[in-house]
ROSE-4610 file (N, C-alpha, C; in Angstrom, 1 decimal, always signed):
// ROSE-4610
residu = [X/X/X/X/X/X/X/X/X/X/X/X/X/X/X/X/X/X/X/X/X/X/X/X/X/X/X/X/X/X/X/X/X/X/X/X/X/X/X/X/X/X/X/X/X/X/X/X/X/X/X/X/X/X/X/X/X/X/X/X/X/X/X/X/X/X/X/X/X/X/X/X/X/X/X/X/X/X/X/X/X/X/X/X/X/X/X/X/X/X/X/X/X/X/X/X/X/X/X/X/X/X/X/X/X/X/X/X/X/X/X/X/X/X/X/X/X/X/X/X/X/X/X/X/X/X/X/X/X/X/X/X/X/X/X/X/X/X/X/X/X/X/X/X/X/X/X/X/X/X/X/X/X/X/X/X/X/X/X/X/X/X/X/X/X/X/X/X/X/X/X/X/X/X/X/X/X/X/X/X/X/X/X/X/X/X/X/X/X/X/X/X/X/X/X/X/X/X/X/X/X/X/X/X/X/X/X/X/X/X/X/X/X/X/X/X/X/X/X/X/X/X/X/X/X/X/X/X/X/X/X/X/X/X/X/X/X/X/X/X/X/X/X/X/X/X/X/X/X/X/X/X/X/X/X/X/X/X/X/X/X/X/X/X/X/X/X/X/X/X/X/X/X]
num = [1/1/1/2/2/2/3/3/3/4/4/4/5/5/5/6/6/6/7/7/7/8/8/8/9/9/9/10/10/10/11/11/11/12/12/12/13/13/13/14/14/14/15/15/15/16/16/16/17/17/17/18/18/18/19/19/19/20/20/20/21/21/21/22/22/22/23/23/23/24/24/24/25/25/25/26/26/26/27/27/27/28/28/28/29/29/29/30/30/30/31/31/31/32/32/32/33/33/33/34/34/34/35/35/35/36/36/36/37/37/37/38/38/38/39/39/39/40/40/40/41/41/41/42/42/42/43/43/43/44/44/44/45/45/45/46/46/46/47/47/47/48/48/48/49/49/49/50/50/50/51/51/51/52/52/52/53/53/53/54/54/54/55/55/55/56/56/56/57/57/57/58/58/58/59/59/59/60/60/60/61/61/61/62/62/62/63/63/63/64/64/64/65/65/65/66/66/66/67/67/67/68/68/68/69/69/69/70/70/70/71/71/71/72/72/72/73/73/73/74/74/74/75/75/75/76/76/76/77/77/77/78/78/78/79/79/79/80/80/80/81/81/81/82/82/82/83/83/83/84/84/84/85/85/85/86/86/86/87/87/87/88/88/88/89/89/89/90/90/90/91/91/91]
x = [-29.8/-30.5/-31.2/-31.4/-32.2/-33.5/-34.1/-35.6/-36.8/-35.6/-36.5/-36.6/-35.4/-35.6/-34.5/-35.9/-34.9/-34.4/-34.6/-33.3/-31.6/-31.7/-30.7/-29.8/-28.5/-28.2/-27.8/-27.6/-28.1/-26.1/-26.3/-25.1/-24.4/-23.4/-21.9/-22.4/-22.5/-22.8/-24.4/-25.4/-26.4/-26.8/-26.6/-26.7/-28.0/-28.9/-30.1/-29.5/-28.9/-28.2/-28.7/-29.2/-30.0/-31.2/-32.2/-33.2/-33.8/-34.6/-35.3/-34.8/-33.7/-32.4/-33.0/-33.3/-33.8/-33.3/-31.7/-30.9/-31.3/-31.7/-32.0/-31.6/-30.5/-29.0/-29.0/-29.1/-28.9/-27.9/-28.1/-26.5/-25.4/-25.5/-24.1/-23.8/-24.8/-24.6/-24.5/-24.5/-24.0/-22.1/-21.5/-19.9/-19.6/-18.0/-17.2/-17.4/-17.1/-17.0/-18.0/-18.0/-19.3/-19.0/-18.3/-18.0/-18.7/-18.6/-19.5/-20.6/-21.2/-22.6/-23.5/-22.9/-23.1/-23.3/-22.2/-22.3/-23.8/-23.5/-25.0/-26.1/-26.2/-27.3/-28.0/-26.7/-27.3/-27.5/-26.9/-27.4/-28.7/-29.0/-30.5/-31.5/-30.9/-31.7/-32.3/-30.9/-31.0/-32.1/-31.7/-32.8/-34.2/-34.2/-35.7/-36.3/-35.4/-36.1/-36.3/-35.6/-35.7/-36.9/-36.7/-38.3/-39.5/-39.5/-40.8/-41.2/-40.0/-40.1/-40.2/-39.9/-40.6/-42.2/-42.7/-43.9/-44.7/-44.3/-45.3/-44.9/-43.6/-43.6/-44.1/-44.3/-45.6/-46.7/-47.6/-48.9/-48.6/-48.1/-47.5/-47.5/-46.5/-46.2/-47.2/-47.8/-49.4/-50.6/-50.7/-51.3/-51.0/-49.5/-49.0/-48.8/-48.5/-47.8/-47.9/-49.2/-49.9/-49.7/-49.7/-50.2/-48.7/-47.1/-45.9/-45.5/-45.8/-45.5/-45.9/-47.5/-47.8/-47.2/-46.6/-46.4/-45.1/-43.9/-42.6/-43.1/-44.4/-44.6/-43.6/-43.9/-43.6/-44.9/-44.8/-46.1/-45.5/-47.1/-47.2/-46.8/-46.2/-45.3/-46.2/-46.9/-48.3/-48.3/-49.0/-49.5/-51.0/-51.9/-53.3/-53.9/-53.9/-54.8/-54.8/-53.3/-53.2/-52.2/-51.8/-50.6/-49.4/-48.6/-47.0/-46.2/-45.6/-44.8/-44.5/-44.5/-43.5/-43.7/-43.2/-43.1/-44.4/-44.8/-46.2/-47.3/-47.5/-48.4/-48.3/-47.3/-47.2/-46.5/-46.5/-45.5/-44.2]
y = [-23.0/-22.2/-21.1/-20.1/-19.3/-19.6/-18.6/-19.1/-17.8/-16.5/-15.8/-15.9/-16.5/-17.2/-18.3/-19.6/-20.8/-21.3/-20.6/-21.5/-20.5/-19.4/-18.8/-19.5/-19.7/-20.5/-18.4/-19.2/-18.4/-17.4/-16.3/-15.6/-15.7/-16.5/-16.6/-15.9/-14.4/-13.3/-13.5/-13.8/-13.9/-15.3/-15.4/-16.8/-17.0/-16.0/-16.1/-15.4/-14.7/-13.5/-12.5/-11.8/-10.5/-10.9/-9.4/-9.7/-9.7/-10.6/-10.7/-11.1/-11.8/-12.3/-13.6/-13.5/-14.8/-15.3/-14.6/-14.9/-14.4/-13.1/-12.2/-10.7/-11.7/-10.7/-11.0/-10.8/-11.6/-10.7/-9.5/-8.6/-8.8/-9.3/-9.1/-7.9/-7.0/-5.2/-6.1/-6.8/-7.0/-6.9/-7.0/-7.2/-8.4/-8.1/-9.3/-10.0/-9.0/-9.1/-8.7/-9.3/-8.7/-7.3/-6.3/-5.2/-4.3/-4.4/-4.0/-4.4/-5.4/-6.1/-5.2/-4.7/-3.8/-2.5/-1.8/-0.4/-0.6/-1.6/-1.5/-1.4/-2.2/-2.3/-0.7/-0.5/+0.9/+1.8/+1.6/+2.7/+2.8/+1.3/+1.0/+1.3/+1.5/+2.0/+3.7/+4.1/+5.9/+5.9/+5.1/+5.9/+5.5/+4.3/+4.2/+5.1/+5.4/+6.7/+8.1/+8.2/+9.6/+9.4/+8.1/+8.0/+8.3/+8.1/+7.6/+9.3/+9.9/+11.7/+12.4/+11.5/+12.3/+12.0/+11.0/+10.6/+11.7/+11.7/+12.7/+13.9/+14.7/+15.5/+16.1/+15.4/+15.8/+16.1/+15.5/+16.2/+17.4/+17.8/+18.6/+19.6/+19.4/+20.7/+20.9/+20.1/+20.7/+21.6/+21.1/+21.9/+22.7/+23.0/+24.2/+25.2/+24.6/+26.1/+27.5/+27.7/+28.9/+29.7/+29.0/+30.1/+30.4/+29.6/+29.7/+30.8/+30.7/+31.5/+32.4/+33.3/+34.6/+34.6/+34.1/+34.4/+35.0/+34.9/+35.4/+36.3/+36.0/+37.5/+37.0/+35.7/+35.0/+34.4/+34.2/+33.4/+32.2/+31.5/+29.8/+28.8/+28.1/+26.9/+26.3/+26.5/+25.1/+25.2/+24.2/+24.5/+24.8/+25.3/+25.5/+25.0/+23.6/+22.6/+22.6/+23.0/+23.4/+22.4/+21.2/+20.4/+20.8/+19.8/+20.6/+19.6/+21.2/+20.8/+19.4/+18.5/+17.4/+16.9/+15.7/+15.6/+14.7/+14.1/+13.0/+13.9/+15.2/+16.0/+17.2/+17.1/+18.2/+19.7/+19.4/+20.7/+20.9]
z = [+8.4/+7.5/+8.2/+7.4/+8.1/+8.1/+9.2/+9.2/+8.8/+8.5/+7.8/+6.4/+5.8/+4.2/+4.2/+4.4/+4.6/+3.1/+2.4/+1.6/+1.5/+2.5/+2.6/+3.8/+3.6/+4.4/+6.0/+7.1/+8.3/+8.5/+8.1/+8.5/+9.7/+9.6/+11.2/+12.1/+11.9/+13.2/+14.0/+13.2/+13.3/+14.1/+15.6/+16.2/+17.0/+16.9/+17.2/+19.2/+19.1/+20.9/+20.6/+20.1/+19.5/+19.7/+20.0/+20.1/+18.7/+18.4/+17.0/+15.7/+16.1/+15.4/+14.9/+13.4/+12.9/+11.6/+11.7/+10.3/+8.7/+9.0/+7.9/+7.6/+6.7/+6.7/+4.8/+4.3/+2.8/+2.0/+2.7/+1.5/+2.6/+3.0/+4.4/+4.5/+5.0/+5.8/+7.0/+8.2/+9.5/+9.6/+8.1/+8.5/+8.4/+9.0/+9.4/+10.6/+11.5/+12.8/+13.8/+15.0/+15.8/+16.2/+16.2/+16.1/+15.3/+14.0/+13.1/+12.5/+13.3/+13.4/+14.7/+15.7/+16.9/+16.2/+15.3/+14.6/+13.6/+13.0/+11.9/+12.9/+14.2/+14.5/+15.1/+15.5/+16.4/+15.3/+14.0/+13.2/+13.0/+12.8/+12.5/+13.4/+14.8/+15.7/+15.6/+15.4/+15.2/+13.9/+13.1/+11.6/+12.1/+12.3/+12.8/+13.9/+14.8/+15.6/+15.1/+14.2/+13.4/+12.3/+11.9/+11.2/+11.7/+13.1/+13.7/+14.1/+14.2/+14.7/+13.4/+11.7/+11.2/+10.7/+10.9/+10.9/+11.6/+12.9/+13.6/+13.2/+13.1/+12.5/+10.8/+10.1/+9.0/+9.2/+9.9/+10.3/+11.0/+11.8/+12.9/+12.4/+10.8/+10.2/+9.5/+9.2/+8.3/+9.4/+10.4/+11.2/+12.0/+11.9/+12.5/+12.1/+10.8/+9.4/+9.6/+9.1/+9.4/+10.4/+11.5/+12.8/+13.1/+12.7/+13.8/+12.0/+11.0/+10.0/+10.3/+10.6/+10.9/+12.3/+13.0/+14.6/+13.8/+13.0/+12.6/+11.4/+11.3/+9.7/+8.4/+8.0/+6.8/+6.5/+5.0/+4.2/+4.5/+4.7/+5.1/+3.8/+3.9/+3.1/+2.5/+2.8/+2.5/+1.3/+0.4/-1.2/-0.7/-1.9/-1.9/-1.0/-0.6/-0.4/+1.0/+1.3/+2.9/+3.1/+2.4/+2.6/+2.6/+3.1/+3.4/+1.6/+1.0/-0.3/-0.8/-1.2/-1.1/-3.2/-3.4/-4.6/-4.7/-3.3/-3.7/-3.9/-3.4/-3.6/-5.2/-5.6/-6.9/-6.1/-4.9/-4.5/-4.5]
């Protein structure tokens, strides 16, 4: 069984050789094969690092806006408030 949801019984690929590998696979995205249990994993590595670069990149672009906009002589992106667009804000 698995031990991150033990009444799920513990996925073939998943044999606890991974780091942090605790049998929590429940839609079978790891695959058939350990081939494309390696592909999934690294993808999962790429998006999580591109997450983490846009984390810091949001604040970044809120307090940069302005000054790299008049440095090219374009109006700043910002809405009123001085936030960057998005749909959580009404921009």
């Amino acid at each position: 069984m698995s031990k991150a949801l033990p009444f799920v019984p513990r996925p073939k690929l998943l044999d606890g050789t991974l780091p942090g590998d605790v049998g929590f696979d429940p839609f079978g995205f790891g695959g058939a094969d350990k081939e494309s249990l390696m592909n999934m994993r690294e993808a999962e590595l790429k998006h999580s690092r591109l997450a983490m670069l846009a984390a810091v990149g949001w604040p970044l672009a809120e307090l940069f806006d302005k000054k790299i906009a008049g440095f090219f002589g374009l109006e700043p992106a910002l809405t009123s408030t001085g936030a960057s667009p998005s749909v959580l804000n009404g921009g």
